[in-house]
C-alpha positions in Angstrom: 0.0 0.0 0.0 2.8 2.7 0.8 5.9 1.4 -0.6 9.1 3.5 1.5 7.4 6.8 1.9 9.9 9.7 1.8 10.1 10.8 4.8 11.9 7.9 6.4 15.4 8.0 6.8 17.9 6.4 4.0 17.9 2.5 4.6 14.5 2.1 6.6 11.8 0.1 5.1 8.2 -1.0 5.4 6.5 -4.4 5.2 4.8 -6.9 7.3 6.2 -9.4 10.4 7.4 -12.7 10.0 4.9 -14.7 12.7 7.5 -17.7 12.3 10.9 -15.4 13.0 11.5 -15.7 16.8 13.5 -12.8 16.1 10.8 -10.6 14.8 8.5 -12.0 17.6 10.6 -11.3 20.4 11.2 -7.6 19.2 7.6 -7.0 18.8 7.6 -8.1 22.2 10.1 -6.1 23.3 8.6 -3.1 21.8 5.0 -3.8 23.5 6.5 -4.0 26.9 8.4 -0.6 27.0 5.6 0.9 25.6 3.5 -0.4 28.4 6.3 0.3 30.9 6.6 4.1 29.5 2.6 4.6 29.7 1.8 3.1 32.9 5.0 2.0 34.9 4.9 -1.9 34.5 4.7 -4.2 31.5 2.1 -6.6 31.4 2.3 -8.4 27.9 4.2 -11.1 26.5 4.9 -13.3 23.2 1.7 -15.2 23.6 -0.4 -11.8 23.6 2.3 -10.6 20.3 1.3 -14.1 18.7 -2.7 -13.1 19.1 -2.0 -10.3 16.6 0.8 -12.0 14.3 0.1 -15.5 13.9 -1.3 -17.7 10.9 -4.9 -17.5 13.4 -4.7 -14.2 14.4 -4.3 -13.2 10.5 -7.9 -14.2 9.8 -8.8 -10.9 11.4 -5.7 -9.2 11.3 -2.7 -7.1 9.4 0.2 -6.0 10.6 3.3 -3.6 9.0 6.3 -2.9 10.8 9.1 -0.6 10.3 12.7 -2.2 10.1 16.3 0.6 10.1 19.0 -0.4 7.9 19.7 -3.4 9.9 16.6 -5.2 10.0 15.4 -4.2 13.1 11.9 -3.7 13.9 11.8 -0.5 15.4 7.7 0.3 14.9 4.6 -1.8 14.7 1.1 -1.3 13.8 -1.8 -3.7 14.3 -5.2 -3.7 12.7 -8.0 -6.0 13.9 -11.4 -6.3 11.8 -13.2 -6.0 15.7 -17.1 -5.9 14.2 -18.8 -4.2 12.2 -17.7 -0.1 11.9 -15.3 -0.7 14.4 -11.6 -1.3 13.7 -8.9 -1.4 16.6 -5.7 -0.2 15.8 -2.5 -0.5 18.0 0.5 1.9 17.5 3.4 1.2 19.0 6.8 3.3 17.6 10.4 2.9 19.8 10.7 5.3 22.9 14.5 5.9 22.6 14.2 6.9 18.6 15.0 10.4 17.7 11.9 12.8 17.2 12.4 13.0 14.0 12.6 9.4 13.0 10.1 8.4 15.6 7.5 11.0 13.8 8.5 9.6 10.3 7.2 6.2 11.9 4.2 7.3 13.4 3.0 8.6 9.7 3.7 5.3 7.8 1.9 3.4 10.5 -0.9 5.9 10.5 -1.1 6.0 7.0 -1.3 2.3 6.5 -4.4 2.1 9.0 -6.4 4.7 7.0 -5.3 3.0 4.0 -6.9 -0.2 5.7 -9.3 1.1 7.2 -10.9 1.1 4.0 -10.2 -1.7 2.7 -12.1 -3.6 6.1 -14.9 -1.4 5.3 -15.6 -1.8 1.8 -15.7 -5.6 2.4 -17.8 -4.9 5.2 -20.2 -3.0 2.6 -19.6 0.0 4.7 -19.4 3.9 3.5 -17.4 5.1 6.7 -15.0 2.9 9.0 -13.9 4.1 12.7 -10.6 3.7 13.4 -10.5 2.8 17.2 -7.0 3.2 19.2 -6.0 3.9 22.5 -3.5 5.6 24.6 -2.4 6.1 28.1 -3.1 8.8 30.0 0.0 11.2 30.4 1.6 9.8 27.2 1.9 12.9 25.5 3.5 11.9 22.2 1.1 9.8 21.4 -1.7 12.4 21.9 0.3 14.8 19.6 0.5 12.0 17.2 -3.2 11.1 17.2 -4.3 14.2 17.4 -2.2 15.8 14.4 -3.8 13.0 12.3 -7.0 13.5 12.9 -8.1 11.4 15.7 -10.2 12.6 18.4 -10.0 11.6 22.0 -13.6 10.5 23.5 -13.1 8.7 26.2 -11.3 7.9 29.1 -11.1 4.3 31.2 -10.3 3.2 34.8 -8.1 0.7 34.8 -9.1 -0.7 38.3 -7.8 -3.7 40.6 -8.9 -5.3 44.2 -6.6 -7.3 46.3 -7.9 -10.9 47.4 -7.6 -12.8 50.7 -7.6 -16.8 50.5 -10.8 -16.2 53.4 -13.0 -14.6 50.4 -13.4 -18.0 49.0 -16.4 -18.5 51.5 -18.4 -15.4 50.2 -20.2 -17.1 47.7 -21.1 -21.0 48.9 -19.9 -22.3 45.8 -18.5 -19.9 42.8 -19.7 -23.2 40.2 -23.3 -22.3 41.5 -25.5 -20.9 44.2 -28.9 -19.5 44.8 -30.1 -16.5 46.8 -33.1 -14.2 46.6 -34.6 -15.9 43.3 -31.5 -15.6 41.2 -28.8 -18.4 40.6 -25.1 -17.7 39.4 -23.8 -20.4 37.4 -21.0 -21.9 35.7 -21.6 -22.4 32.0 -22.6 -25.8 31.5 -20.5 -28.6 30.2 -21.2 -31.1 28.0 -20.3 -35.3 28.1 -16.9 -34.8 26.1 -16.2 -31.3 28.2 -16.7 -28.6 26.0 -19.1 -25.7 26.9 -22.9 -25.9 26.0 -23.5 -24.2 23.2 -26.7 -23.1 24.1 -25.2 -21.0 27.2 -22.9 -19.6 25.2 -25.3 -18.5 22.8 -27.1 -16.9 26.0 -24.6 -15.4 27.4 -23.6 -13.5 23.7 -27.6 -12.9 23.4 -27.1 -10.8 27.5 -23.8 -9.0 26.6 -25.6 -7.9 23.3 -28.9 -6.7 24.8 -26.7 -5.6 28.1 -24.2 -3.2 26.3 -26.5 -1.9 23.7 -27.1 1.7 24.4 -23.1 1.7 26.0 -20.6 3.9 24.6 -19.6 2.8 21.1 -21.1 -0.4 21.4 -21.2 -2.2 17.8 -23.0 -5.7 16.7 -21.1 -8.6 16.9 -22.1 -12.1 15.5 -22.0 -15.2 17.7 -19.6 -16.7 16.0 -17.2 -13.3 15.9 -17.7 -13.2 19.6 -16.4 -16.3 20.3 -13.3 -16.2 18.3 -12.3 -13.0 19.5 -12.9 -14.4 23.5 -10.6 -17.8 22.5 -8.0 -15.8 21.1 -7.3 -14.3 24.6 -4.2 -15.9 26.4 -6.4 -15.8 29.6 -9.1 -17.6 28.4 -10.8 -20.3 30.3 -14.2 -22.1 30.1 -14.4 -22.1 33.6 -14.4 -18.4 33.8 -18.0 -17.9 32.3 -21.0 -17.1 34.4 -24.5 -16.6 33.8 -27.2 -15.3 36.3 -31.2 -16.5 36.0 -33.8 -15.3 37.5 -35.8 -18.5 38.5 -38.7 -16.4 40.5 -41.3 -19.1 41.8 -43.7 -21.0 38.9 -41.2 -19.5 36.0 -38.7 -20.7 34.0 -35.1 -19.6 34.6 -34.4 -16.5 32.6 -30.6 -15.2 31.8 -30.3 -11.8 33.0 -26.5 -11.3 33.4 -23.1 -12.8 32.2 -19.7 -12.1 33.5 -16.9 -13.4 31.6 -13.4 -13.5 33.0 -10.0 -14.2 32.2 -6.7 -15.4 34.0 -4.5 -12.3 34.3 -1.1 -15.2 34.4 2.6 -12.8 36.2 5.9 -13.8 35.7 7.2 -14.0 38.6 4.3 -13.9 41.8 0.6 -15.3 42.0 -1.9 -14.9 38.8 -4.7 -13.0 38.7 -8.2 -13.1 37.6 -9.7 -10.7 35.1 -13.3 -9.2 34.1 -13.5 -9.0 30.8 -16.9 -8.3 30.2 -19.9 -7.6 32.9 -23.4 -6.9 31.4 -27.0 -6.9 33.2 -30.1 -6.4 31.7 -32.0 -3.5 32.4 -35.1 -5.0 33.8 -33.3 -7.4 36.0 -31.0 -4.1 37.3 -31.8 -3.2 41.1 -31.4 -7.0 41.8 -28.3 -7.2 43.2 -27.1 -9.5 40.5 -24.0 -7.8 39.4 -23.0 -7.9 43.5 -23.7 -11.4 42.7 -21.3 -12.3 40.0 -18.7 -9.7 41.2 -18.3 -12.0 45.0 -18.5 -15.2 42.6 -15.4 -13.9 40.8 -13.5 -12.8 43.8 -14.3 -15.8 45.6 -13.6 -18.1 42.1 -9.7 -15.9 42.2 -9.3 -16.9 45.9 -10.0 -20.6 45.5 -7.7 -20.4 42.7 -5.0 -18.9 44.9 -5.5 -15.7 43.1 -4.2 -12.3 44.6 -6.3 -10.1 42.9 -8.8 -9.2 40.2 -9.1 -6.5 37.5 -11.5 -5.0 35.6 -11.9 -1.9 33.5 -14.6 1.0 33.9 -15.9 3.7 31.3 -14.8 6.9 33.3 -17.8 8.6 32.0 -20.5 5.8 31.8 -23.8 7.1 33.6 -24.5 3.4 34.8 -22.5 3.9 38.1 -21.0 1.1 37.7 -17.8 2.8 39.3 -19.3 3.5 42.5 -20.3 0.0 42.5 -16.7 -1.1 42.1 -15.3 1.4 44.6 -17.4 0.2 47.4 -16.4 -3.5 46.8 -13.0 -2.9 47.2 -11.5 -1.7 43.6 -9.1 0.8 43.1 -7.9 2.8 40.0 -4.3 1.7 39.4 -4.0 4.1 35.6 -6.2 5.5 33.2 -6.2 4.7 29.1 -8.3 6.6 26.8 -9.9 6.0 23.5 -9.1 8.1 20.3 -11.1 7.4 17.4 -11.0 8.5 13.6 -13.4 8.2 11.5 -12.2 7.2 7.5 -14.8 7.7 4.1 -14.7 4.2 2.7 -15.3 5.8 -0.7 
């Protein structure tokens, strides 16, 4: 799509990753976690998270161009994921230490090459605009500049929030796989004879999440089967982590209300975490209680599992109150991220 665009110094070039290269993997790697270190003081990724975007599997929803200097090095990476329809996430990541110059010449080719696919996902989406949907920490000032002198506009901001757990809070809940209190059971997905998830919960937990996040910010439709090949391509991912709540109020049949799915959040060198990756109640079962519910059945799940904490993220600026729910269980805000988004005629 862009060839070597000028502005690059002599010797640099542009083209894609080589998934099978463990060279090119672990520099992408590298490159992730000092950008993650830079924007909020730790890093958090690894290769397996590198390998969702890069790999032969990622690829059937994914591009990727990187930026190599004279001698092969990768020294910027961009992303593109085909999320759902409208809605394409981009992730920018360009070397800390490079000079300005250089590292602005970067920013522009990987820029560039997401507009330039940006409309390529949306003309095979049928589509006459596509968003572009990146992110950005809070604080990280050259990557506002750089988003911002493109075009992109910042609209949201995020709570990246955390909660310590004790090995006693695996008695609040009398059994994370299922209990019943006050007309509404939380539940493990069910398993079937050979082990797999029921297909039939997962179909009802996609139908809550759907119906749950609906009127949220940016919220775009997602097929079933979309869903759950984005969720498997998580590292953290786990059958076991999947929850529905039903209301089974006397003389009715169970109804799902609420799903929570989480993750395993795994550290390099302490205790793994659990994550909650997605939280959604719908509005005529709100005022229950039921996200309390699932919210104890994940702490307790994390401290069976000899878990020492559990994350989650909150829209800064969502009028649920979900972050007041949060607070007063115990979560803290540990950084902030925002969302900048760009919207690109197809045409």
């Amino acid at each position: 799509m862009l060839g070597v665009p000028a502005s690059l110094p002599e010797g640099w070039n542009v083209g894609a990753p080589d998934p099978t290269d463990r060279f090119d993997v672990a520099r992408l790697t590298h490159l992730l976690r000092a950008h993650e270190r830079h924007g909020r003081g730790w890093a958090g990724s690894g290769v397996d998270d590198v390998l969702v975007e890069v790999s032969e599997h990622g690829l059937r929803t994914r591009e990727n161009v990187v930026v190599r200097d004279p001698s092969g090095e990768i020294q910027a990476w961009g992303s593109v994921h085909d999320r759902s329809v409208g809605r394409m996430l981009f992730v920018h990541v360009v070397r800390r230490d490079l000079p300005a110059g250089v590292a602005d010449a970067c920013s522009d080719v990987l820029i560039a090459w997401a507009e330039a696919q940006a409309r390529e996902v949306g003309a095979a989406r049928g589509l006459e605009t596509q968003q572009i949907d990146t992110g950005a920490f809070a604080g990280d000032e050259r990557q506002a500049r750089w988003l911002a002198g493109a075009g992109f506009e910042r609209v949201r901001t995020w709570w990246q929030m955390s909660r310590s757990v004790d090995p006693e809070e695996a008695t609040l809940v009398e059994s994370p796989e299922r209990w019943e209190a006050d007309g509404v059971v939380i539940r493990l997905v069910r398993r079937t004879g050979a082990g797999l998830p029921d297909e039939g919960d997962l179909r009802e937990a996609h139908d809550v999440l759907e119906s749950a996040f609906a009127d949220h910010f940016n919220s775009s439709e997602e097929t079933f089967e979309e869903f759950l090949h984005r969720l498997r391509e998580d590292p953290g991912h786990r059958w076991d982590h999947w929850w529905l709540a039903e209301l089974v109020d006397e003389g009715a049949e169970p109804q799902p209300v609420a799903a929570l799915i989480g993750t395993v959040s795994e550290s390099t060198g302490g205790q793994d975490g659990s994550y909650v990756a997605y939280l959604g109640v719908l509005e005529a079962a709100r005022g229950r209680g039921v996200a309390k519910r699932l919210l104890r059945t994940v702490i307790a799940d994390a401290a069976a599992r000899g878990r020492d904490r559990v994350g989650l993220e909150v829209d800064a600026d969502s009028p649920t109150g979900a972050a007041g729910l949060y607070t007063s269980m115990g979560w803290v805000t540990r950084y902030v991220t925002q969302s900048w988004h760009r919207d690109v005629p197809v045409g």
